[in-house]
N, C-alpha and C positions, 0 to 999 in steps of 0.2 A: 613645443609647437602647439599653437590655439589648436583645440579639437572640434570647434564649432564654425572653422573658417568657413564661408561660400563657396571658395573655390581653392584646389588645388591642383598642381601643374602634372600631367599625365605626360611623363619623357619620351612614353610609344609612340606618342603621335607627334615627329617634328615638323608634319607642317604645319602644327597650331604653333609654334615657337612665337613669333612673332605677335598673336593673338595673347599669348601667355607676357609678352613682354609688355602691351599694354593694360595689360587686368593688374600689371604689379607693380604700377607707377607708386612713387612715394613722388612726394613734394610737401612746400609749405607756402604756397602761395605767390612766394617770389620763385621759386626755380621748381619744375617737375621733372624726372628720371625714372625711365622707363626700364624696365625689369627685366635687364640683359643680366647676363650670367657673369662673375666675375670673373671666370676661369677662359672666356670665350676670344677664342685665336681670330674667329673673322667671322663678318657678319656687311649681310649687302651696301648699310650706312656707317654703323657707330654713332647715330644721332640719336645717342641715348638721354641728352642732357637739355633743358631747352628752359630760357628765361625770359619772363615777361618783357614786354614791348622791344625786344631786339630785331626789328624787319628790317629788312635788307633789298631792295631790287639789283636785278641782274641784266645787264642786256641783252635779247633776247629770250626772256624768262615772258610769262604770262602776266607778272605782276609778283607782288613784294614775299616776300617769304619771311617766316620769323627762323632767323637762324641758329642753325644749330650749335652749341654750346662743346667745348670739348668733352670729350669720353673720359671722364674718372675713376669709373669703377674696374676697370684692370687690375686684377691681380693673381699671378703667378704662382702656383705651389708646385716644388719638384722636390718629391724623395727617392733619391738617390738614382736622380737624371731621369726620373717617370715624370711627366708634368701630367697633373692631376685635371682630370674633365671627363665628362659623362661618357665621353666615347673611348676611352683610355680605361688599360685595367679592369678593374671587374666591379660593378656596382652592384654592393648588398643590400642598400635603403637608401632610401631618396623620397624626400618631403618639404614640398615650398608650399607656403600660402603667405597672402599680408594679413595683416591684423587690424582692422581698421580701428578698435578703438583705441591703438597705440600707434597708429600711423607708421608702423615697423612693417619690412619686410624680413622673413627672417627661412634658413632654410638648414636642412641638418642633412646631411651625407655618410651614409657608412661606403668605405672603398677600399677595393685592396689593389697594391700596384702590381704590375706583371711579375715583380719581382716578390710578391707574396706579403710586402709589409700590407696592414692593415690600420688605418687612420677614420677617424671618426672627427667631421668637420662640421659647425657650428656657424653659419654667416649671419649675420643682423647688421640691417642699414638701416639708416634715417636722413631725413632731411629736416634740419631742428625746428621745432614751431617756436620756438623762444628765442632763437637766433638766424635771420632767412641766411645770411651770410656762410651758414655751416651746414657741410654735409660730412657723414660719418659711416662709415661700413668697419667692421669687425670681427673676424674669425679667430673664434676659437679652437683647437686641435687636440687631439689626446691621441698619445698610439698604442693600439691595443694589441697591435705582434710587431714583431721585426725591432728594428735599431737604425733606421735612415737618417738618411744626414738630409736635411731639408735645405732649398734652397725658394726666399722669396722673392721676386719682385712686381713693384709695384709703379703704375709714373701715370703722365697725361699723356693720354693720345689726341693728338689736333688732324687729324687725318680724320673729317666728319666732311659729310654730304646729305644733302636730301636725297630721296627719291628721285627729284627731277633732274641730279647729276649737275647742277650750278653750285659754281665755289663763291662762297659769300665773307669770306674773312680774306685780309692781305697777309703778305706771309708773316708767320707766326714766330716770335722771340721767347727764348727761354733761358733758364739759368738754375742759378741752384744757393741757396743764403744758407746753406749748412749740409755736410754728410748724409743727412735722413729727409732731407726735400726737393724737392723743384719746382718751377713757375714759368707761368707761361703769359704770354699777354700777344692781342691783336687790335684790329680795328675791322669792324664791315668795309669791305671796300666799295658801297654807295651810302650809305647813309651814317659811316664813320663813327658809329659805338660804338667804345673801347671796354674789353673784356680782359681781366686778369683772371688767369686762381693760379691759387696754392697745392702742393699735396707735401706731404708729410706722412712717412712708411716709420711708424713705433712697431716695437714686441719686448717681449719682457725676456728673450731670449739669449741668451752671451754671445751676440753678436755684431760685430762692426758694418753699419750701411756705408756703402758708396753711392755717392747719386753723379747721374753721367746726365746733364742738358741738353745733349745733343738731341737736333730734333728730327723727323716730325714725332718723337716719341720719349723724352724725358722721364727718366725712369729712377729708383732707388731701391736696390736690391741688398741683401746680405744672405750670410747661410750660417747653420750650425746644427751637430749632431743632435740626433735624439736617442733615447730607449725606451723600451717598453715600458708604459705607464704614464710617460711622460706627457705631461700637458703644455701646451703654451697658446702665447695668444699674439695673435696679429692683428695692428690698428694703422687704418688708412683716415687721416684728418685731413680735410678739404674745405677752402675756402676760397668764394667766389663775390667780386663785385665788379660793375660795370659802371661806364662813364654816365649811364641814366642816376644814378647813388654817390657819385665818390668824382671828385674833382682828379683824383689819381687812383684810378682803381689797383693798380699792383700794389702800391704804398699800404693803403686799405684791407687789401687781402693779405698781405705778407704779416699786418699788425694782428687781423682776425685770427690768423692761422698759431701766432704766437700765445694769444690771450687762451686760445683752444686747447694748444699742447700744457697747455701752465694747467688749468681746469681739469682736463681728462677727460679718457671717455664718458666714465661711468658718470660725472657730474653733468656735462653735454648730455647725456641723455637721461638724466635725472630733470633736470631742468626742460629739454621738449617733455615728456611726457607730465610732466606739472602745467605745461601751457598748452599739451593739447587736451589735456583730462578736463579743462573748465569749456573750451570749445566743441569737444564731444558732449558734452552733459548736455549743455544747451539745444543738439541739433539730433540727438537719440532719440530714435524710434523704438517701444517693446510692443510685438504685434506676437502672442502665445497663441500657439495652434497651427502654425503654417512654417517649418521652420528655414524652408528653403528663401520663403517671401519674406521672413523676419530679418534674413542674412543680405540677401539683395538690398533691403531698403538698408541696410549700414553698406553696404559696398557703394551703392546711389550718393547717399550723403556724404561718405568719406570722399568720392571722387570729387563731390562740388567744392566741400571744406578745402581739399587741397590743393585747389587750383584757385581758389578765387583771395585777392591781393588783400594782404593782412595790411600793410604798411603806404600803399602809393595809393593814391586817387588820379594819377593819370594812364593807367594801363585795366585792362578786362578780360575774360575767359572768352577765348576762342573757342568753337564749335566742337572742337577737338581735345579742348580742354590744355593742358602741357605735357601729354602728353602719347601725342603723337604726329605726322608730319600732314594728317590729314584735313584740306580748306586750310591749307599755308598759315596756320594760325588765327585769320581773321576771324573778327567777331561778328555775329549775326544776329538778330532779332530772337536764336536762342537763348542768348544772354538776359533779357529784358525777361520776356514772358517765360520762361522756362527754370531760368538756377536763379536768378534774382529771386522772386517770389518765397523760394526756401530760404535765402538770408536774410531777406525782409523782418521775416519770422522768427526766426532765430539766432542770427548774427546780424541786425541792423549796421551794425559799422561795416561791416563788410558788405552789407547792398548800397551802405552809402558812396562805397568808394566805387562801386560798378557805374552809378548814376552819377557821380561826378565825371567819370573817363566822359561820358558823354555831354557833359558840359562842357568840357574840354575841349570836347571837338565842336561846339555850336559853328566858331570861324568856319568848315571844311563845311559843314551840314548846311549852313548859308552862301557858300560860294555854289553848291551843286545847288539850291534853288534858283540862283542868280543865272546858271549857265544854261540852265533847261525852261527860263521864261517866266519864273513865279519868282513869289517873293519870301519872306520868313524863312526858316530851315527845312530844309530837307533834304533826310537824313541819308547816309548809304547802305545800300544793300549788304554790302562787304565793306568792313572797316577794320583798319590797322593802326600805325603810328599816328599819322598826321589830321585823319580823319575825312579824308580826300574818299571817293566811290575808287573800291580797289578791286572791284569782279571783271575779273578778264572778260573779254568781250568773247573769245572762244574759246571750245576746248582745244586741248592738247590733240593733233594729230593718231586718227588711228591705224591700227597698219595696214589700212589700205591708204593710207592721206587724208579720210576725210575727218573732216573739222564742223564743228555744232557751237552755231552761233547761240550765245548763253545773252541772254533778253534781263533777267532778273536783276541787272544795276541800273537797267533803265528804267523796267516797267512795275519792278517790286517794292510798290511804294509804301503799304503798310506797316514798315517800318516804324514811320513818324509817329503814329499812332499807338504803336506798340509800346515804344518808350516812352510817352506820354503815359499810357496807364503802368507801368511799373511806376511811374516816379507816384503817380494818382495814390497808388496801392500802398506804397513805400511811404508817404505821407497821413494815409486814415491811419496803417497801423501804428505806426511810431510815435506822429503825434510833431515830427521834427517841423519845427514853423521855423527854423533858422536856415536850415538846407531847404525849403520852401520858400520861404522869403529872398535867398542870395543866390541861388538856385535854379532849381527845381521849377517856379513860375516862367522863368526866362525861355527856359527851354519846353516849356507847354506854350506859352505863348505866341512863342515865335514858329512855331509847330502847326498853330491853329491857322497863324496870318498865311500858311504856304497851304493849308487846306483851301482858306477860302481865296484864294489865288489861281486853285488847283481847279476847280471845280466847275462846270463848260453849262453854260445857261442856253437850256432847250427851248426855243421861242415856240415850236408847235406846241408841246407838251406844257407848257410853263413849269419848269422846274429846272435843278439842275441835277447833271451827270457828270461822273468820273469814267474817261474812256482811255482804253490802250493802257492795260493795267494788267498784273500778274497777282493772284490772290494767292493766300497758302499751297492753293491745287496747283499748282508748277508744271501739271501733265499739260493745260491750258493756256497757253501763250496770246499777250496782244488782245484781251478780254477787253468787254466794255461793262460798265456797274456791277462788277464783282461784290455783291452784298455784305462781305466782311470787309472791303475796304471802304465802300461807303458810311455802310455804317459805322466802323469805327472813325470814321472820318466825323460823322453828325457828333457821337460820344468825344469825341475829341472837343470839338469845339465846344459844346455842350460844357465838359469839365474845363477848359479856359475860360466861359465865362465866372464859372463858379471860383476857379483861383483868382482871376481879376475882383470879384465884390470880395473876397476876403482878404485879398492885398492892398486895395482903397481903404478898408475899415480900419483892417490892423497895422497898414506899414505905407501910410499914405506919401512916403516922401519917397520910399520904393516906386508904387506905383508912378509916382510923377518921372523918377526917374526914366523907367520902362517906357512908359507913355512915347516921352522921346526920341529914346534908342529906339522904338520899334514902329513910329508914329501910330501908337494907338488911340486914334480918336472916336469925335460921334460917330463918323461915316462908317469907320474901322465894325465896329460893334455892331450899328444897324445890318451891316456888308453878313456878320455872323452869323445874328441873329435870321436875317433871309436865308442863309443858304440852310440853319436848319429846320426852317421850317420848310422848301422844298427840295430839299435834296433827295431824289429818287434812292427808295427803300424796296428792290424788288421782292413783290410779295405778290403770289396769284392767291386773290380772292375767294377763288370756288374751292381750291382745293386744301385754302387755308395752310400755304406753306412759302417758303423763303427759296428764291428763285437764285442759283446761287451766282448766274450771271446771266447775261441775255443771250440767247439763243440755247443755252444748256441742253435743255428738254429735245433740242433738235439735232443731239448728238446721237452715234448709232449707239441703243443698249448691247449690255455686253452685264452676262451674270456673272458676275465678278466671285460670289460667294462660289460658283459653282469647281472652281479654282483651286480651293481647298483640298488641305492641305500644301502649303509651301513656303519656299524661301524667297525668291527669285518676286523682284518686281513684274507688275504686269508690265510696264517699257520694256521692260526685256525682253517678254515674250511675243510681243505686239511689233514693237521698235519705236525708235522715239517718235519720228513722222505721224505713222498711222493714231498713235494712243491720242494723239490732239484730236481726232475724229472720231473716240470714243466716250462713252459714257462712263468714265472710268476716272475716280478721283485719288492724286496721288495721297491727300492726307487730310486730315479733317478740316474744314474748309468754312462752312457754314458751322455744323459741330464746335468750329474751334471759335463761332460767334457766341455761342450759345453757351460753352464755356466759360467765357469772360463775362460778359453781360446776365448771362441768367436770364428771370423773367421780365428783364428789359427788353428783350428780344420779342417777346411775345407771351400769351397765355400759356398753361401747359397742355391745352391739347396743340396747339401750335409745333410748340417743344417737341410735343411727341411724335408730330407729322412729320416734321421736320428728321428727325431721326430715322424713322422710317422710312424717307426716302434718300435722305442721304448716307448711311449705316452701309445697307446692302452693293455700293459701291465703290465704297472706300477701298484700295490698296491698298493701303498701309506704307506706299511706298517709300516714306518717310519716317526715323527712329523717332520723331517727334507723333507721331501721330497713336500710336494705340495709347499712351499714357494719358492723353486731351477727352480717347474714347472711353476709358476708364473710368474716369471725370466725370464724365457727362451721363454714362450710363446709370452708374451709381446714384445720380443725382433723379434722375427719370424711375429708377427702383427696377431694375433692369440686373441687378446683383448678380446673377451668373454670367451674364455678359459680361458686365464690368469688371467678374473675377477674373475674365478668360483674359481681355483687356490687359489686364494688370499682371499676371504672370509673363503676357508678351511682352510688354516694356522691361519687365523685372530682368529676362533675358535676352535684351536686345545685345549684351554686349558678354555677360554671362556665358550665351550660349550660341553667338556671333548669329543669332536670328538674322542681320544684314548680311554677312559674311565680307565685313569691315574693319572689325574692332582693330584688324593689325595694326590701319591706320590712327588709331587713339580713341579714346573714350565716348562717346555718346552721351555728352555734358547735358545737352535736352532733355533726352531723355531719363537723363538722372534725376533732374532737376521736377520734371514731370510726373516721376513714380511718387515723389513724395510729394506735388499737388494732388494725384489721384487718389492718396492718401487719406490727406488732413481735407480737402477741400470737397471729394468725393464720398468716401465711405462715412468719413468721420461729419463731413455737414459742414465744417467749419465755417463760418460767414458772419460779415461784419452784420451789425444794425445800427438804430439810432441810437442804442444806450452802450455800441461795445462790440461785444461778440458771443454767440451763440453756438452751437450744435444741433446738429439735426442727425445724427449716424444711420449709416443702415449698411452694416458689416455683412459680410459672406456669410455663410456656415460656416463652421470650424474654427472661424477668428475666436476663441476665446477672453484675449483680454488686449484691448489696442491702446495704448499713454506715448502722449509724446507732449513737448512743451513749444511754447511759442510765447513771444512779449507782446506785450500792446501799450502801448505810449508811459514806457521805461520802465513800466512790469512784468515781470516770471510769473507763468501759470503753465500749470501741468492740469492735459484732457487724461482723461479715463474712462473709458466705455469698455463695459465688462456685465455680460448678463442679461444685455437688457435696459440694462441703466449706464448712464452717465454724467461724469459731476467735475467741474471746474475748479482749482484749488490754485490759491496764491501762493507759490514758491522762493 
């Protein structure tokens, strides 16, 4: 067992169980599996399995759900009619943690049965980075007293549910292609994705399997004696494809499942850890002097790496990551500003398949500017499959019946903008002018024409506003010129024009194309260029600071610091109603301008005002929000802030600081530790010749290297001392 894991599972306390099942997701991009127990009799879902772009609607559901995938990891151990599990018999040692730089979970068990035998258990699972198709779990056994006669079994359970108790697959077929397997296959019953897998129960034990297909729970057990000293080993090989991959997916699976048992394990997992060892090197952080902050930013990264699609460019990471039932899967403006940014960096092909899903959906992101009166795309607040606005319009009944109408697929529009600078950001670094040019332009362009579509000409004032809008701060509903959405709306267009003169120069039968499709003409441009030269930029003059919507200042204060220490949002303590009538911001909001743009925004005593009065009233109610203020602070020279900042984020899911994590991973946030990282402490920033560093590390950071590409080179930072130096790797 790693002795330097972050986290390891404490069995005293089960009602972190769930918490613990999502800190120990494995996946590889195409399927993530959350860190149920293999021994475990029952459990409120069994939605321990879950694969990119499989949404499902339900009637009467709030909207699409990504469904749940069958339960593979069942498996069975009884010595001598004892079935082996934590509450059984007597446990003498017990130790799980994952490993992120092997993408393994793995756990060891000393146990003895009621009947006195004593067995020592080994489990290791994976989900192969060199094969998404395969998953693999493996116990090893030695008995240390006694003589029992073991009995294993192993199979799929298709008996899966979400939270919300809607059935999303039609009933389920199975069968069995040999003594030591079974198979299972369905379809969603709305949106008719067909799912197959495989399981396959090995051991190296002189034992004959029976496999029984009978469903809901297809299974392959055998048994055979042991004695003392004896060791053996038991392998579960699993194999999963869906009708999004495989014109027949059982076909597919039953052949993967074959090609698998021929290989073995040890080669299967010889082979993931050879394709995840070159994907960890790339995306490693060594931060010496902080070890808990050195561990978190690998549990951060390993979480993004795992979830974000090695192979498909029409699917993306949900909020939730795959790993958990939490925000139905869909994708959010987390994806863009938040884990793209770290792939960008370090895994380009994998931010390019992020920004593809969203070219993907341009069609959905232009039928919602068409339906709400504008024109170009725009984009949704919540998005799934088809790319259609998926945010329910309320919540879910509470128990007293009441229900809260949810505004943010209407009025949460900075969306568009958002993904415009990822694609922005994702094109300085890389350098990629072919995913720009076929791309990447289309969808900034079409983005811009729904800005300046968007944007409401003030004949008193002569200028234009954005009214009836929802900025980052979500405590504020139904706002008028939210300054982070304006303004990124001005920077939006601002950057289409600048990808329009470099798609005329360099790719002029593109541009003609474009032109067309999107009728970008004189009028089109001049229409741009007005809106940014007035589009209302709230800013009070005297006080030299960024106003972060109108009327703000005339909300009631409320000493939000004074609140300190806690967990608990202030909506919860306030309620939702009232908090809209305080001075109380759910997340960095303005900050989260100042973030992105830097001294685009303003000078830095601007900056600093700015901070100053919006700092001391943040909540934080958002896991995205103290990693943005880590950023930022860092950046202003604020370092003990920005420390405090940064160990908040580091434990947003660590140490369920939300008190969410059961729901699944805090992908944002991940993704954000390691912006407040590289972008904050470390300085990182482009210029005219490249890229640069500016550091200004904590105390105690002794030595901080991590690597990043820039248009199709390896370079590793180092900041150690006092000093740092840039090296081509």
């Amino acid at each position: 067992m790693p002795s330097h894991s972050v986290v390891r599972e404490d069995i005293s306390c089960p009602e972190q169980a769930l918490q613990y099942e999502t800190l120990f997701t494995i996946g590889n991009g195409y399927v993530g599996v959350r860190g149920l127990r293999e021994e475990q009799e029952t459990h409120p879902y069994f939605d321990s399995t879950r694969v990119h772009g499989l949404f499902n609607s339900v009637e009467g559901d709030l909207g699409p759900d990504l469904a749940p995938a069958p339960h593979w990891l069942g498996l069975t151990l009884e010595f001598d009619g004892h079935r082996f599990g934590l509450e059984t018999g007597r446990l003498l040692g017990y130790e799980r943690a994952p490993e992120p730089a092997t993408a393994t979970l793995t756990r060891r068990v000393l146990w003895q049965s009621p009947s006195g035998d004593v067995v020592r258990l080994e489990f290791e699972r994976f989900a192969s980075s060199a094969d998404p198709h395969v998953l693999a779990l493996r116990v090893t056994g030695r008995v240390l007293h006694g003589a029992p006669r073991v009995r294993v079994c192993g199979g799929i359970e298709t008996r899966v549910t979400l939270p919300s108790g809607f059935e999303h697959w039609e009933p389920w077929e199975s069968g069995s292609a040999a003594p030591d397997s079974v198979w299972v296959r369905s379809r969603t019953n709305q949106s008719g994705y067909g799912l197959a897998m495989t399981a396959a129960l090995l051991t190296d034990l002189n034992a004959a399997p029976a496999a029984e297909a009978d469903m809901p729970h297809p299974v392959v057990e055998f048994s055979a004696p042991l004695v003392t000293g004896q060791r053996f080993t038991v392998t579960k090989l699993v194999t999963l494809y869906t009708s999004r991959d495989s014109a027949d997916p059982l076909a597919d699976a039953q052949a993967a499942l074959a090609r698998a048992r021929r290989a073995g394990y040890n080669a299967l997992y010889s082979a993931h850890l050879e394709h995840w060892a070159q994907l960890w090197a790339d995306s490693d952080v060594e931060l010496k002097g902080d070890p808990f902050l050195q561990q978190a930013l690998r549990f951060c990264i390993y979480h993004v790496l795992i979830a974000a699609p090695q192979h498909d460019d029409d699917v993306s990471i949900g909020a939730k990551t795959l790993s958990g039932a939490g925000y139905r899967g869909h994708v959010f403006w987390d994806t863009d500003l938040f884990m793209v940014p770290l792939l960008t960096l370090t895994q380009p092909h994998l931010a390019r398949n992020l920004l593809m899903y969203r070219y993907h959906r341009l069609p959905g992101a232009r039928a919602k500017a068409r339906d709400n009166g504008y024109e170009g795309a725009m984009f949704p607040w919540e998005s799934a499959d088809t790319g259609s606005e998926v945010t329910p319009k309320w919540t879910p009944p509470d128990a007293k019946g009441k229900r809260i109408r949810i505004w943010t697929g209407e009025l949460e529009q900075h969306v568009t903008s958002d993904i415009a600078y990822a694609i922005l950001q994702y094109w300085r670094w890389t350098g990629d002018d072919e995913f720009m040019r076929d791309h990447g332009a289309e969808i900034v362009l079409d983005g811009a024409r729904f800005w300046a579509s968007r944007v409401e000409w003030q004949q008193e004032t002569g200028r234009y506003e954005i009214h009836h809008v929802i900025g980052p701060d979500e405590y504020h509903e139904d706002v008028n010129n939210n300054v982070f959405t304006n303004r990124m709306a001005r920077w939006h267009l601002e950057a289409a024009q600048q990808v329009w003169g470099w798609l005329s120069a360099q790719h002029p039968d593109r541009a003609r194309a474009l032109a067309g499709a999107l009728t970008l003409d004189a009028a089109a441009f001049e229409r741009w260029q007005h809106v940014i030269d007035h589009l209302y930029i709230p800013f009070d003059s005297a006080r030299q600071i960024h106003i972060q919507y109108d009327d703000f200042f005339d909300l009631e204060p409320v000493d939000v610091l004074a609140f300190e220490p806690r967990v608990a949002s202030l909506q919860t303590v306030f309620g939702f109603e009232a908090v809209q009538h305080l001075r109380i911001i759910k997340q960095a909001d303005v900050v989260m301008m100042m973030a992105l743009l830097g001294e685009q925004v303003g000078s830095p005593a601007v900056l600093g005002n700015n901070w100053d009065t919006y700092y001391p009233v943040c909540d934080h109610g958002s896991s995205l929000s103290p990693a943005v203020h880590a950023w930022v602070a860092a950046r202003l020279g604020l370092i003990d802030l920005a420390h405090g900042f940064f160990e908040h984020a580091a434990s947003i899911d660590l140490r369920d600081n939300k008190g969410n994590a059961r729901d699944g991973i805090h992908g944002a946030s991940c993704g954000g530790l390691w912006q407040a990282m590289a972008f904050g402490f470390a300085g990182l920033h482009l210029t005219a010749d490249g890229f640069a560093l500016d550091p200004h590390l904590p105390p105690g950071w002794e030595r901080l290297r991590f690597s990043v590409r820039y248009h199709g080179e390896r370079y590793t930072m180092t900041i150690e001392g006092g000093e740092s130096r840039i090296e081509r790797t």
